[in-house]
Biopython code that builds the backbone (N, CA, C, O; Angstrom):
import numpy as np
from Bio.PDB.StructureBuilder import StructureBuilder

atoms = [
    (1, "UNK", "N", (103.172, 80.073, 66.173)),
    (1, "UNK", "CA", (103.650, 80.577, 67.426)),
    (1, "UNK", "C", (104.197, 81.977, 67.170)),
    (1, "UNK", "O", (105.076, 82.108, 66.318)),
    (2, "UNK", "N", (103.780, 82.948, 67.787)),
    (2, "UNK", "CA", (104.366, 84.016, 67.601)),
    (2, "UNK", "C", (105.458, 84.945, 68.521)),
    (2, "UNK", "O", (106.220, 85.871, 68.239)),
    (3, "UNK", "N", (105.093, 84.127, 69.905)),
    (3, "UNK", "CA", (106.634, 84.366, 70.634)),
    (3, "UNK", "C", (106.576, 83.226, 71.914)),
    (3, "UNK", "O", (105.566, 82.595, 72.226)),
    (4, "UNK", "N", (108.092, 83.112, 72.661)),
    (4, "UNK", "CA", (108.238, 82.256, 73.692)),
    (4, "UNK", "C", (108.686, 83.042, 74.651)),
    (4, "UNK", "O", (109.630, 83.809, 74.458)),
    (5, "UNK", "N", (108.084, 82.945, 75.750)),
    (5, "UNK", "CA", (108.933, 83.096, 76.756)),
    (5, "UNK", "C", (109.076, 82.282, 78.294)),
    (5, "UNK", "O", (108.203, 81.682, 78.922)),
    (6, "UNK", "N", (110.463, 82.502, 78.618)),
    (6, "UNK", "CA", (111.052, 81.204, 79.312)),
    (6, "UNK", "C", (110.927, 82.275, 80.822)),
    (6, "UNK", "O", (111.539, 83.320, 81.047)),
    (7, "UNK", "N", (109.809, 81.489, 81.771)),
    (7, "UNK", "CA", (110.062, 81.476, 83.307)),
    (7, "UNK", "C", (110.002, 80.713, 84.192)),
    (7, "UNK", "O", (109.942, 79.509, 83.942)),
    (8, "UNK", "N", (109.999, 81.089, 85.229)),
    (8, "UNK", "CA", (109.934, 80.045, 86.292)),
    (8, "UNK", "C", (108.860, 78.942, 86.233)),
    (8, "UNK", "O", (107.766, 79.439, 85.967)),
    (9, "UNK", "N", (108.811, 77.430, 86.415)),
    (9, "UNK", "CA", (107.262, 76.890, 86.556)),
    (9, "UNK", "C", (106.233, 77.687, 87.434)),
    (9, "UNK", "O", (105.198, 78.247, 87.071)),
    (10, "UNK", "N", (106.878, 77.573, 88.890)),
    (10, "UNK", "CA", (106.127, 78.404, 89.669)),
    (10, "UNK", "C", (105.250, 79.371, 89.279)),
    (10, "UNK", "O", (104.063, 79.423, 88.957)),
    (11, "UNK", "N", (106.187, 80.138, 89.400)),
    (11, "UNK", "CA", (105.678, 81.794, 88.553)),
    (11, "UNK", "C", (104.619, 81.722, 87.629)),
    (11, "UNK", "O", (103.553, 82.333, 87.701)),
    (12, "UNK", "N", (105.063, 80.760, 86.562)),
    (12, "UNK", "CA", (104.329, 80.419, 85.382)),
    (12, "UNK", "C", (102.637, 80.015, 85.897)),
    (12, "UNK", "O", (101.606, 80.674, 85.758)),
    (13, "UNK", "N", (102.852, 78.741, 86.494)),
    (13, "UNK", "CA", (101.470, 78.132, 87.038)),
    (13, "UNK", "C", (100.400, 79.364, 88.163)),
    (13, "UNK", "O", (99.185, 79.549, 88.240)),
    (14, "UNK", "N", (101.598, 79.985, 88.885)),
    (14, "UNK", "CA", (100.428, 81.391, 89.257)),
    (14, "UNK", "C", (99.790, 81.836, 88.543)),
    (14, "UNK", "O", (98.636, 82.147, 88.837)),
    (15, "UNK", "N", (100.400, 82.064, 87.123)),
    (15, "UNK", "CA", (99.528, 83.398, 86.659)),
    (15, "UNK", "C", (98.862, 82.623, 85.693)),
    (15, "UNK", "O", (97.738, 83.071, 85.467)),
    (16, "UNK", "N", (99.169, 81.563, 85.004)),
    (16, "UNK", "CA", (97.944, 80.702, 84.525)),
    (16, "UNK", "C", (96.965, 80.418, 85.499)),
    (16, "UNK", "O", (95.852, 80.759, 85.098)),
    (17, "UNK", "N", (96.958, 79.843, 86.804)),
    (17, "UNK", "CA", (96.270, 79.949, 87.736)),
    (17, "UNK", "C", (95.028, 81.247, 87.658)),
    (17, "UNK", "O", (93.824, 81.021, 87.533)),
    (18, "UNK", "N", (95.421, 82.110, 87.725)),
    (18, "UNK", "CA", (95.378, 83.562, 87.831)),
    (18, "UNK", "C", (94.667, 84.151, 86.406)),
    (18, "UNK", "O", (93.902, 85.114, 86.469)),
    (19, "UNK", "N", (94.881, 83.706, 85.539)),
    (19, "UNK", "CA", (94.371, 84.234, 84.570)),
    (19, "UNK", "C", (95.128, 85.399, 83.730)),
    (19, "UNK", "O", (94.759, 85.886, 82.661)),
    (20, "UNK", "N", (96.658, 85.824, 84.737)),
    (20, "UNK", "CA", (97.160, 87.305, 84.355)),
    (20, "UNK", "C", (98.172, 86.676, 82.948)),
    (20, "UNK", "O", (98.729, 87.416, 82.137)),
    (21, "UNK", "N", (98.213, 85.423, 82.930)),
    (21, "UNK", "CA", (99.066, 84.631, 81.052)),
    (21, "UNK", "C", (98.252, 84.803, 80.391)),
    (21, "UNK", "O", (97.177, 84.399, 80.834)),
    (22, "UNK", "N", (98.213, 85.412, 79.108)),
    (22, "UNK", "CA", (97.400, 84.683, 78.018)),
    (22, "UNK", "C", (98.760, 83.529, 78.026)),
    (22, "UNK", "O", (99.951, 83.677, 78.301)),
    (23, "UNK", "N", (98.086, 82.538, 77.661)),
    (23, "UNK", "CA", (97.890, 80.844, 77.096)),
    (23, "UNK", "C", (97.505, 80.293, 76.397)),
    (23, "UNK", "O", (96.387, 80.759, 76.178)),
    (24, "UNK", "N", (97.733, 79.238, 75.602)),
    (24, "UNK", "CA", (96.966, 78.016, 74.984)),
    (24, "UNK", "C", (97.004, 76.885, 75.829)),
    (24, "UNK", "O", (96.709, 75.856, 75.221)),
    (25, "UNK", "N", (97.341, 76.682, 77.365)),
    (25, "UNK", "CA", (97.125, 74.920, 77.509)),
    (25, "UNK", "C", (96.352, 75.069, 78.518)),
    (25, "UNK", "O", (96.611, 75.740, 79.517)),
    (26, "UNK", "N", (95.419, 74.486, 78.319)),
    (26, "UNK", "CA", (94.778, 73.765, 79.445)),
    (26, "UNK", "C", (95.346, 73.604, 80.855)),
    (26, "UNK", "O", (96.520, 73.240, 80.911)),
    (27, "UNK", "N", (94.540, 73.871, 82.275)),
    (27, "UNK", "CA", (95.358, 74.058, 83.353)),
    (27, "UNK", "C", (95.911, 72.494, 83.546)),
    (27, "UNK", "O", (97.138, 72.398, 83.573)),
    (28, "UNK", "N", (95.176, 71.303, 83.678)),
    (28, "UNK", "CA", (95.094, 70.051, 83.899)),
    (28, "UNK", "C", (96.811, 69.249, 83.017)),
    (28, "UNK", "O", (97.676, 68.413, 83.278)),
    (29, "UNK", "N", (96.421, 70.257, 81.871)),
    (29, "UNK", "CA", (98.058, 69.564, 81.321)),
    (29, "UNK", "C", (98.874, 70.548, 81.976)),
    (29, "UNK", "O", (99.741, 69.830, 82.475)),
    (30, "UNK", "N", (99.147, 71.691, 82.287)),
    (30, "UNK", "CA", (99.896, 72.102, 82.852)),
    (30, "UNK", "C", (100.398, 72.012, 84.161)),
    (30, "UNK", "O", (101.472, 72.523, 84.476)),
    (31, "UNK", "N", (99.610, 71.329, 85.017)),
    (31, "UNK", "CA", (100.161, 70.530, 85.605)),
    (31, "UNK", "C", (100.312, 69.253, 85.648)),
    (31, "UNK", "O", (100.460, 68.830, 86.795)),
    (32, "UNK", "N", (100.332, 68.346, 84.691)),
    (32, "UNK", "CA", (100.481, 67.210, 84.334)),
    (32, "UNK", "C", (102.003, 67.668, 83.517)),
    (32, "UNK", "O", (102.602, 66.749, 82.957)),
    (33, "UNK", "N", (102.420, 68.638, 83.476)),
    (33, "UNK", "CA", (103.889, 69.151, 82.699)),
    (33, "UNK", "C", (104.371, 68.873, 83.851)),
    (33, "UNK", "O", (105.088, 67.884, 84.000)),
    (34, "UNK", "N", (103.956, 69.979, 85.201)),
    (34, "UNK", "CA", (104.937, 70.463, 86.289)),
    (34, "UNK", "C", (105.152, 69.152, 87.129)),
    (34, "UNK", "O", (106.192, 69.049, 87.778)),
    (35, "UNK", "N", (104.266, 68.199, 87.145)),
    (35, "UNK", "CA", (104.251, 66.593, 87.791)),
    (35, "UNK", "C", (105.661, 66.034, 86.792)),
    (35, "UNK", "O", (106.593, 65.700, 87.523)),
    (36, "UNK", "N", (105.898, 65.913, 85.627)),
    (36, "UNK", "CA", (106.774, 65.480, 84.548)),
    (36, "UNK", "C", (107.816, 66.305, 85.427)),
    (36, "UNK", "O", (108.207, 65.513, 86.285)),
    (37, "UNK", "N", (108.369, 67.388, 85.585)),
    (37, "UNK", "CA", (109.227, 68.319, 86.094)),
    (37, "UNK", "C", (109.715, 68.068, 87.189)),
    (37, "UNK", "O", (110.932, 67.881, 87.152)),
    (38, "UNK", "N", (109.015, 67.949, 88.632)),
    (38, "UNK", "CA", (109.677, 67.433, 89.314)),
    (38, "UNK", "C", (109.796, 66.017, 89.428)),
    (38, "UNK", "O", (110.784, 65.957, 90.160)),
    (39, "UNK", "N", (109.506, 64.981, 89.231)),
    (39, "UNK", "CA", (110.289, 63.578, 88.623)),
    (39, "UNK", "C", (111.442, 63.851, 87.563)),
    (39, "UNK", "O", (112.333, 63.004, 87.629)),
    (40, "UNK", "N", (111.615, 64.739, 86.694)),
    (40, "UNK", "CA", (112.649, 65.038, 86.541)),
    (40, "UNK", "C", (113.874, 65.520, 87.457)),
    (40, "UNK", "O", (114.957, 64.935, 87.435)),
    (41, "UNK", "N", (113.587, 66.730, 88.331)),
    (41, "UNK", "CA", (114.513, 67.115, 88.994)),
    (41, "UNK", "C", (114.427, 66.839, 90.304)),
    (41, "UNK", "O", (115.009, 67.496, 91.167)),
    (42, "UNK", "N", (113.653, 65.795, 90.537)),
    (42, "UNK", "CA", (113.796, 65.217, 92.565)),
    (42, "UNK", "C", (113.055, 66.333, 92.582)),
    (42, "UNK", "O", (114.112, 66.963, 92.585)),
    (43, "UNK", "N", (112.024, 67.403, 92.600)),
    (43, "UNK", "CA", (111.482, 67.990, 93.683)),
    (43, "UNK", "C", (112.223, 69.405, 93.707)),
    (43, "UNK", "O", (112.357, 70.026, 94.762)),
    (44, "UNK", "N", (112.738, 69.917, 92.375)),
    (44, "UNK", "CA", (113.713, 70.928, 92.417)),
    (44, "UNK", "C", (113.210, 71.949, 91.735)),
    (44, "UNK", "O", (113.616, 73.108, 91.811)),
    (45, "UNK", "N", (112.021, 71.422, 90.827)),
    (45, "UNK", "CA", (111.594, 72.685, 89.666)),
    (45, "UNK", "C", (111.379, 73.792, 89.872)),
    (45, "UNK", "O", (111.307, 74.664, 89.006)),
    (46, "UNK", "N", (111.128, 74.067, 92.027)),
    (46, "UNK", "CA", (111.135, 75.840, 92.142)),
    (46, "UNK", "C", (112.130, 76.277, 92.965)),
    (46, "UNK", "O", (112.004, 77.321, 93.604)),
    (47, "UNK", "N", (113.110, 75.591, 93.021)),
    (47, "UNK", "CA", (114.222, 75.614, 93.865)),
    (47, "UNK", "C", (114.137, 75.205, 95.372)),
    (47, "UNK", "O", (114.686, 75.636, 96.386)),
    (48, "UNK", "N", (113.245, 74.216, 95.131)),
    (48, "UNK", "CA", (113.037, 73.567, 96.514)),
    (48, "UNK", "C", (113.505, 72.151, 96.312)),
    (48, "UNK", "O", (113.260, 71.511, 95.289)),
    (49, "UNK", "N", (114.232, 71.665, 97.400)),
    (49, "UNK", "CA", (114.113, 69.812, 97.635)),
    (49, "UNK", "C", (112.777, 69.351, 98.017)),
    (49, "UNK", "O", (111.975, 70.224, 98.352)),
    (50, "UNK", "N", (112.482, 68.390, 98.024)),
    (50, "UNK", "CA", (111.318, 67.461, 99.030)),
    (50, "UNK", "C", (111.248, 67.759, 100.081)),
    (50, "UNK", "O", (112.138, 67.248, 100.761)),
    (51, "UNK", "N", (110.352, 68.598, 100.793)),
    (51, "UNK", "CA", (110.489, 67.851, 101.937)),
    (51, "UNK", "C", (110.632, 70.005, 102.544)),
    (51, "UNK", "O", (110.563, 70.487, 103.675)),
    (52, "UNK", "N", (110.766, 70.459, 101.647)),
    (52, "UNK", "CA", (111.253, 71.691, 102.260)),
    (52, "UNK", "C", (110.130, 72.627, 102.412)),
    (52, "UNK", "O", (110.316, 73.737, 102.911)),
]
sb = StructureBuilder()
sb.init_structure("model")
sb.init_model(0)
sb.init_chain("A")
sb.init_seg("    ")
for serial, (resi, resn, name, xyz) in enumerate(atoms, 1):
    if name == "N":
        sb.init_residue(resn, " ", resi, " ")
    sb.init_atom(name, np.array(xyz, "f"), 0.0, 1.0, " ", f" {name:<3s}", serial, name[0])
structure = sb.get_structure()
Protein backbone atom coordinates (compact mmCIF):
# COMPACT_ATOMS: atom_id res chain seq x y z
CA UNK A 1 0.00 0.00 0.00
CA UNK A 2 1.50 3.10 -0.72
CA UNK A 3 -0.95 5.68 0.62
CA UNK A 4 -4.61 6.05 2.30
CA UNK A 5 -6.88 8.35 2.03
CA UNK A 6 -9.99 8.89 4.18
CA UNK A 7 -13.39 10.44 2.43
CA UNK A 8 -16.70 10.56 2.30
CA UNK A 9 -18.49 7.04 1.06
CA UNK A 10 -20.52 9.11 -1.14
CA UNK A 11 -17.93 11.11 -2.64
CA UNK A 12 -15.83 8.05 -2.73
CA UNK A 13 -18.44 5.74 -4.74
CA UNK A 14 -18.85 8.84 -7.36
CA UNK A 15 -15.63 8.89 -8.46
CA UNK A 16 -15.07 5.15 -8.44
CA UNK A 17 -18.29 5.24 -10.27
CA UNK A 18 -16.66 7.75 -12.49
CA UNK A 19 -13.50 6.42 -13.04
CA UNK A 20 -11.79 9.95 -11.67
CA UNK A 21 -10.12 7.21 -8.29
CA UNK A 22 -7.47 5.20 -9.24
CA UNK A 23 -8.48 1.98 -7.14
CA UNK A 24 -8.00 -1.58 -6.48
CA UNK A 25 -11.69 -2.84 -5.61
CA UNK A 26 -13.99 -3.91 -7.65
CA UNK A 27 -17.27 -1.72 -7.98
CA UNK A 28 -19.67 -4.75 -6.78
CA UNK A 29 -17.58 -4.99 -3.42
CA UNK A 30 -17.67 -1.53 -3.04
CA UNK A 31 -20.84 -1.45 -2.71
CA UNK A 32 -21.30 -4.49 -0.90
CA UNK A 33 -18.87 -2.21 1.74
CA UNK A 34 -21.37 0.85 1.50
CA UNK A 35 -24.55 -1.83 2.09
CA UNK A 36 -22.19 -3.05 5.41
CA UNK A 37 -22.14 0.92 6.23
CA UNK A 38 -25.38 1.83 6.37
CA UNK A 39 -26.60 -1.25 8.54
CA UNK A 40 -24.03 0.00 10.51
CA UNK A 41 -25.15 3.52 10.92
CA UNK A 42 -29.21 3.28 10.33
CA UNK A 43 -28.92 4.96 6.96
CA UNK A 44 -26.36 7.68 8.08
CA UNK A 45 -23.14 6.95 6.00
CA UNK A 46 -23.82 10.33 3.90
CA UNK A 47 -25.38 12.24 6.45
CA UNK A 48 -28.71 11.27 5.67
CA UNK A 49 -31.46 9.27 7.88
CA UNK A 50 -33.87 6.82 6.00
CA UNK A 51 -36.25 8.05 4.55
CA UNK A 52 -34.69 11.55 3.69
Amino acid sequence: MESVLWMDYEECRQQVEAGTLANCIYLDEFRMVGKALEKQSGGQETGRKKGE
